[in-house]
Residue frames as a rotation matrix with the C-alpha (Angstrom) as fourth column:
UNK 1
0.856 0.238 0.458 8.76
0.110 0.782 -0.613 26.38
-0.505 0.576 0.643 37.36
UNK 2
-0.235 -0.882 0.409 11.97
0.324 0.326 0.888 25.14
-0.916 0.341 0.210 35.20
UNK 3
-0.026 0.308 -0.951 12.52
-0.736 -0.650 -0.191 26.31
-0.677 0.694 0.244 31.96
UNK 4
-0.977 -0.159 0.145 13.04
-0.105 0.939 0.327 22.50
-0.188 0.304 -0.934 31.27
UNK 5
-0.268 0.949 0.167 9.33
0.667 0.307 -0.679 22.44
-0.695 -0.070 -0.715 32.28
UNK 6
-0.073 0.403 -0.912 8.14
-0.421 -0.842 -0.338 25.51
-0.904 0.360 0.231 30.57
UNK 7
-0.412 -0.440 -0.798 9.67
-0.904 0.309 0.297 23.82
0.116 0.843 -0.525 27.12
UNK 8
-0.997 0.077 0.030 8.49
0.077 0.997 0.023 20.43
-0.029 0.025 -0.999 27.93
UNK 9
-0.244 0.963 -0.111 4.52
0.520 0.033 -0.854 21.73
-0.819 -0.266 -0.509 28.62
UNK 10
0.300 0.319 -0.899 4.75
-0.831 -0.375 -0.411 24.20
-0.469 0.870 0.152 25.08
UNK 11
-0.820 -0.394 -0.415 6.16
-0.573 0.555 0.604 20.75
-0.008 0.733 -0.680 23.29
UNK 12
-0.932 0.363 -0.019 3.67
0.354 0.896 -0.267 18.84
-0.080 -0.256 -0.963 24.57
UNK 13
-0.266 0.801 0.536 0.71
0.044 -0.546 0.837 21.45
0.963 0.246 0.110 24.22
UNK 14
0.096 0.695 -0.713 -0.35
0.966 0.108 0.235 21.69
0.240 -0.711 -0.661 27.92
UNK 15
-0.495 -0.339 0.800 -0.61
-0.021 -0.916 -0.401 25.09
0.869 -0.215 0.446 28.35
UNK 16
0.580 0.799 -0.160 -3.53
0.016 0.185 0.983 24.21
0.814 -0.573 0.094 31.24
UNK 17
0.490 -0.583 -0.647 -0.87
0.868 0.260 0.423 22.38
-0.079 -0.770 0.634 33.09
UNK 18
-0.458 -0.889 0.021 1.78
0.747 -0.398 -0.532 25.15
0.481 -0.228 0.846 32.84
UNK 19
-0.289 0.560 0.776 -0.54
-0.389 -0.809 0.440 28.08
0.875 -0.175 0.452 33.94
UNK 20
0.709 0.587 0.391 -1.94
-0.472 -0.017 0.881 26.36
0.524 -0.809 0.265 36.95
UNK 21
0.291 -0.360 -0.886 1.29
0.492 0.851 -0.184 24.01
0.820 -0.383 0.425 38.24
UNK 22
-0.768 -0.493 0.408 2.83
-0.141 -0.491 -0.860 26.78
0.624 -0.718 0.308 40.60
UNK 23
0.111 0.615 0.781 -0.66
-0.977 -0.074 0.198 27.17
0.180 -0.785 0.593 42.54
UNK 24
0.674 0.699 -0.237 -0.88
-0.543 0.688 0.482 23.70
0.500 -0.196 0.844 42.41
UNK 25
-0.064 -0.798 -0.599 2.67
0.656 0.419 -0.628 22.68
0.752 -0.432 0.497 44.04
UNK 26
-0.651 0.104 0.752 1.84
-0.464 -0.838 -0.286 25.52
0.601 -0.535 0.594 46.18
UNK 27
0.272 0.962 -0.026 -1.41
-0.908 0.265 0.324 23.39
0.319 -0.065 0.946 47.22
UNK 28
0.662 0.105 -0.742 -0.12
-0.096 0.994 0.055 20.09
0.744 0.035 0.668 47.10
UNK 29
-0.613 -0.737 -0.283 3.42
0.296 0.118 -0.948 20.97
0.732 -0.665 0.145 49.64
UNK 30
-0.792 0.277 0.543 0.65
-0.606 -0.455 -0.652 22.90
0.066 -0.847 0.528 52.20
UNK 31
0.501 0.837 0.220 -2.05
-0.866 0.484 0.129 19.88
0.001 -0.255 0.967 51.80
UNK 32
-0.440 -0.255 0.861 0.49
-0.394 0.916 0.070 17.03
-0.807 -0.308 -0.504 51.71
UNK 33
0.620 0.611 -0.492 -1.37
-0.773 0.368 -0.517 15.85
-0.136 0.701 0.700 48.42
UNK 34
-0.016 -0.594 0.804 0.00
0.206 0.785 0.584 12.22
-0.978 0.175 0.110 47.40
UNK 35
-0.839 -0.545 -0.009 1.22
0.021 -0.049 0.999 11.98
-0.544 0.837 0.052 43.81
UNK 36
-0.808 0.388 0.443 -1.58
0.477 0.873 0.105 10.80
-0.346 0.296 -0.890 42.28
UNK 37
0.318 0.824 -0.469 -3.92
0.757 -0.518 -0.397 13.08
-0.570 -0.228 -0.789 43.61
UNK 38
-0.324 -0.698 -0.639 -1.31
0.083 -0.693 0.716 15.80
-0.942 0.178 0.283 42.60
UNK 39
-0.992 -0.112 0.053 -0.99
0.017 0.301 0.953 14.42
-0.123 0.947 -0.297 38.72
UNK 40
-0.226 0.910 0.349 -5.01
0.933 0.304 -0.190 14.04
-0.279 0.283 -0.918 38.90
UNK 41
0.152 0.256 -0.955 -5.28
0.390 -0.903 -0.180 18.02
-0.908 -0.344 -0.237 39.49
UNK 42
-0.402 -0.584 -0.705 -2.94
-0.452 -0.543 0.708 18.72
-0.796 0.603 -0.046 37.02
UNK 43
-0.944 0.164 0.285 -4.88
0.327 0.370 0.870 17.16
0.037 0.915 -0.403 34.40
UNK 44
0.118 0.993 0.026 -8.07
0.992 -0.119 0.031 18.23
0.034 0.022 -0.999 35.17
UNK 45
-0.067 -0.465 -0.883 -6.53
0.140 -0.880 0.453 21.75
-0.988 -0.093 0.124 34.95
UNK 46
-0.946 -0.224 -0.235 -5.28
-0.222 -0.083 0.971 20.77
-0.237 0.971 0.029 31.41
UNK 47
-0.742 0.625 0.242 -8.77
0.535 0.335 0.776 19.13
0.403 0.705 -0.583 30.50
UNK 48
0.244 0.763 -0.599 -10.65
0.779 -0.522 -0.347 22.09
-0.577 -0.382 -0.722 31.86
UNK 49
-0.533 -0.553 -0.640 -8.47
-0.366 -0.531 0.764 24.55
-0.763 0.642 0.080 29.55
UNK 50
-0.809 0.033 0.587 -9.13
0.521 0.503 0.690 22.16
-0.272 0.864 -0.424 26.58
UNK 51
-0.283 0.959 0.003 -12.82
0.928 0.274 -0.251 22.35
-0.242 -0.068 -0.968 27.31
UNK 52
0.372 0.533 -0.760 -13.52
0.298 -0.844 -0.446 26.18
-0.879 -0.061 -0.473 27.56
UNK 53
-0.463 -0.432 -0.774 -11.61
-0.340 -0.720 0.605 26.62
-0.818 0.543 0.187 24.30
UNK 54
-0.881 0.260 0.396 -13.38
0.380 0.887 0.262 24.11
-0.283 0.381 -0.880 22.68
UNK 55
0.117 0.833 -0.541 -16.52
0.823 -0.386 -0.417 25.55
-0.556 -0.396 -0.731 24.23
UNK 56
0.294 -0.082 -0.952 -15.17
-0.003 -0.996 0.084 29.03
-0.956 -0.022 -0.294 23.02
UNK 57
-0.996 -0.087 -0.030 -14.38
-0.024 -0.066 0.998 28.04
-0.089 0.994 0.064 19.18
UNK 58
-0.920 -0.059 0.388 -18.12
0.373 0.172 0.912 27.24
-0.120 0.983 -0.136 18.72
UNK 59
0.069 -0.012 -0.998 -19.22
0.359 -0.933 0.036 30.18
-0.931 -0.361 -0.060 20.19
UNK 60
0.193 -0.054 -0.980 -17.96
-0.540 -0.840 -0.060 31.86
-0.819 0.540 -0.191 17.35
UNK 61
0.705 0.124 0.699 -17.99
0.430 0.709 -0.559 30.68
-0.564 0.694 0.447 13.51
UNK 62
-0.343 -0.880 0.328 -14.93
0.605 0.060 0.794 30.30
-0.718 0.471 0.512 11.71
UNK 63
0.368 0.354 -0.860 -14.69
-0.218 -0.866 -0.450 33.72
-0.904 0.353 -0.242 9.47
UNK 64
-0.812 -0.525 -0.255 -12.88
-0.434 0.249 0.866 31.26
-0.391 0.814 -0.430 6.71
UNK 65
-0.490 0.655 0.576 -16.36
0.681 0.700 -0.216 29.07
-0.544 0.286 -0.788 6.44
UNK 66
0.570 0.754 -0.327 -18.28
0.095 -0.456 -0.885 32.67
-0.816 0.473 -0.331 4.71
UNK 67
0.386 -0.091 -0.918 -15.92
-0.648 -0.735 -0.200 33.04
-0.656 0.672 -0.342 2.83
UNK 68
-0.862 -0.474 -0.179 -15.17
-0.436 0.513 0.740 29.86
-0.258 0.716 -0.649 1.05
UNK 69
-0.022 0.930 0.366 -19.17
0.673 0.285 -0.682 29.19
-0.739 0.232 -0.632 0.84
UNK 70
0.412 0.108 -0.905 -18.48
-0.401 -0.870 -0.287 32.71
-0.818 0.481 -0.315 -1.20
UNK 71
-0.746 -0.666 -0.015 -15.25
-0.403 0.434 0.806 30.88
-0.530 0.607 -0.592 -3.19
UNK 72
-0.862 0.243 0.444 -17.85
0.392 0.876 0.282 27.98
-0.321 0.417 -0.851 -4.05
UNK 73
0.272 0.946 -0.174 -20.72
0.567 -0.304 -0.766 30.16
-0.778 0.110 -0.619 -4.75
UNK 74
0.089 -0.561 -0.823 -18.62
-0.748 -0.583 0.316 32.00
-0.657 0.588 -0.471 -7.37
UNK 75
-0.887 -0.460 0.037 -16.62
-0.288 0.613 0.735 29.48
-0.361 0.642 -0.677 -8.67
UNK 76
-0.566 0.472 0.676 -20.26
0.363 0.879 -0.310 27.95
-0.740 0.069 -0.669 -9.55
UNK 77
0.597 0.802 -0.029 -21.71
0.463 -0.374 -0.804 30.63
-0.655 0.466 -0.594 -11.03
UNK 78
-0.144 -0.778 -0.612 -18.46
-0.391 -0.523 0.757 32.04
-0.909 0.348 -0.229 -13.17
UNK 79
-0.925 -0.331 0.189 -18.48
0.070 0.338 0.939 29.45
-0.374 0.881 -0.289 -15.99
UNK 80
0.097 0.947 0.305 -22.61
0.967 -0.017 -0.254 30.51
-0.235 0.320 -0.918 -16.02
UNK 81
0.131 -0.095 -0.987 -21.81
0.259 -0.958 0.126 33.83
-0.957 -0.272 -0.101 -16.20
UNK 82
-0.482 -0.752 -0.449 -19.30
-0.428 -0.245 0.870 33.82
-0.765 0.611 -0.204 -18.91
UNK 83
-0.905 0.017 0.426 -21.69
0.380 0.483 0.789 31.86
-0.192 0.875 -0.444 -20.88
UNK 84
0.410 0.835 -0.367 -24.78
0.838 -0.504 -0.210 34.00
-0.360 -0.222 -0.906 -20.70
UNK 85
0.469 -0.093 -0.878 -22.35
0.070 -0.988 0.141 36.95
-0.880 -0.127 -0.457 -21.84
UNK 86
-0.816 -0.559 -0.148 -21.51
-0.211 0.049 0.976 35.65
-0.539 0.828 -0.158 -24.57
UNK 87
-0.605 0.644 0.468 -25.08
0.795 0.460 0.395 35.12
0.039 0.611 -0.791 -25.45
UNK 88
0.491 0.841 -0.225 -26.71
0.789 -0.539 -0.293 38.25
-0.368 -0.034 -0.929 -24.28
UNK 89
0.372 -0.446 -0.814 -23.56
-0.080 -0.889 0.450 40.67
-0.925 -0.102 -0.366 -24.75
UNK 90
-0.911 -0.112 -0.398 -23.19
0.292 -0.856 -0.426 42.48
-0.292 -0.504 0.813 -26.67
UNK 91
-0.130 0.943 -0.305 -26.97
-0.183 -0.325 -0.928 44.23
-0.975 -0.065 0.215 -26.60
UNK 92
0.037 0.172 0.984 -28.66
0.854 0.505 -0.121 43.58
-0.518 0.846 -0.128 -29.71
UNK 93
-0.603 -0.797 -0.035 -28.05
0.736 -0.573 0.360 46.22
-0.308 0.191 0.932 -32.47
UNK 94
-0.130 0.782 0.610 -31.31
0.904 -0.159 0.397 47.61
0.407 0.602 -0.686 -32.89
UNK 95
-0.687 -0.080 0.722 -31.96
0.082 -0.996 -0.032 51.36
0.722 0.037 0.691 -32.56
UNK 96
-0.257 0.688 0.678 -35.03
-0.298 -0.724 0.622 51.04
0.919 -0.042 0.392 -30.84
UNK 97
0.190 -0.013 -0.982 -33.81
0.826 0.542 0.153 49.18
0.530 -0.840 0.114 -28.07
UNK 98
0.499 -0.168 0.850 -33.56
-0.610 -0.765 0.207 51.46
0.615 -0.622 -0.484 -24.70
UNK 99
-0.767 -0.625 -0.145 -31.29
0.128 0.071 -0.989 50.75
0.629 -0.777 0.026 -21.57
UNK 100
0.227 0.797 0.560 -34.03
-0.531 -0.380 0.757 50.26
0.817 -0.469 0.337 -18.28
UNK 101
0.706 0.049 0.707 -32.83
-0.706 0.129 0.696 49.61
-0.057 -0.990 0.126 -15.30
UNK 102
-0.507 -0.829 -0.236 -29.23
-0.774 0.317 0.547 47.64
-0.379 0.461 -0.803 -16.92
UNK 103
-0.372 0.214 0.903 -31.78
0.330 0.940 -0.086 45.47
-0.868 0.266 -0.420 -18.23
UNK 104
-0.944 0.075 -0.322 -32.76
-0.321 -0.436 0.841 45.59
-0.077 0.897 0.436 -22.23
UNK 105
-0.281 0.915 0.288 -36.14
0.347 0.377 -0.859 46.12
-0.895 -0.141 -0.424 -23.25
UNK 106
-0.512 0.369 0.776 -37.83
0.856 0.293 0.426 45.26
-0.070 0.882 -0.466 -26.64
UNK 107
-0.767 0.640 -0.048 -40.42
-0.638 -0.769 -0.050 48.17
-0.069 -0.008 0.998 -27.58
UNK 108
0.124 0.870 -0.477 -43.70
-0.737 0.403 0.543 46.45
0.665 0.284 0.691 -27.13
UNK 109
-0.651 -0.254 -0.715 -42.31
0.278 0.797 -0.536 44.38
0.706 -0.548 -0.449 -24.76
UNK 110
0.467 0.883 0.048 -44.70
0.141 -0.129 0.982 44.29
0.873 -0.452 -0.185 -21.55
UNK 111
0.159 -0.533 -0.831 -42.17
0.782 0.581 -0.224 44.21
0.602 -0.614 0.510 -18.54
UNK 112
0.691 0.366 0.623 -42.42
0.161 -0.919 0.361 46.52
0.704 -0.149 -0.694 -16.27
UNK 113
0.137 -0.982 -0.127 -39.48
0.486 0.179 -0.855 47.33
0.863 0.056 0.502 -14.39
């Protein structure tokens, strides 16, 4: 293959076609293939490529999709956050509050932890 070609199939995206054309000019001078038939191969080459990668992206889930469900699961709960902590923090100032499990409990409170 030409490095014209080589450069003309990465502009053009066909990596299918560039990977299979040698066998297939190989094939087509020792079967006599008319054009046509030729040019058919080569595309079905390229749209058999497509396919398994296709096939082979959703196979596997995109490792950006947990982590911007994460982004938006943050971002949603930040501006709750920050307001809750400004209502619960800081602990109230009583003496007879205790520390259970990072969570404050009243005396007399019932909550069992």
């Amino acid at each position: 293959m030409t490095h014209q070609l080589k450069e003309a199939c990465r502009e053009l995206r066909l990596s299918g076609l560039a990977t299979s054309l040698d066998l297939r000019l190989q094939e087509a001078t020792a079967n006599q293939l008319p054009h046509t038939q030729f040019l058919e191969l080569l595309l079905q080459d390229e749209l058999n490529v497509r396919a398994q990668r296709q096939l082979e992206r959703r196979k596997k889930p995109p490792a950006s999709a947990t982590s911007n469900r994460l982004r938006i699961l943050i971002g949603a709960l930040i501006p709750r956050l920050s307001a809750a902590k400004s209502t619960i923090w800081p602990p109230p100032s009583s003496s007879a509050n205790t520390v259970t499990s990072s969570c404050w409990v009243r005396p007399g409170s019932a909550r069992v932890v």
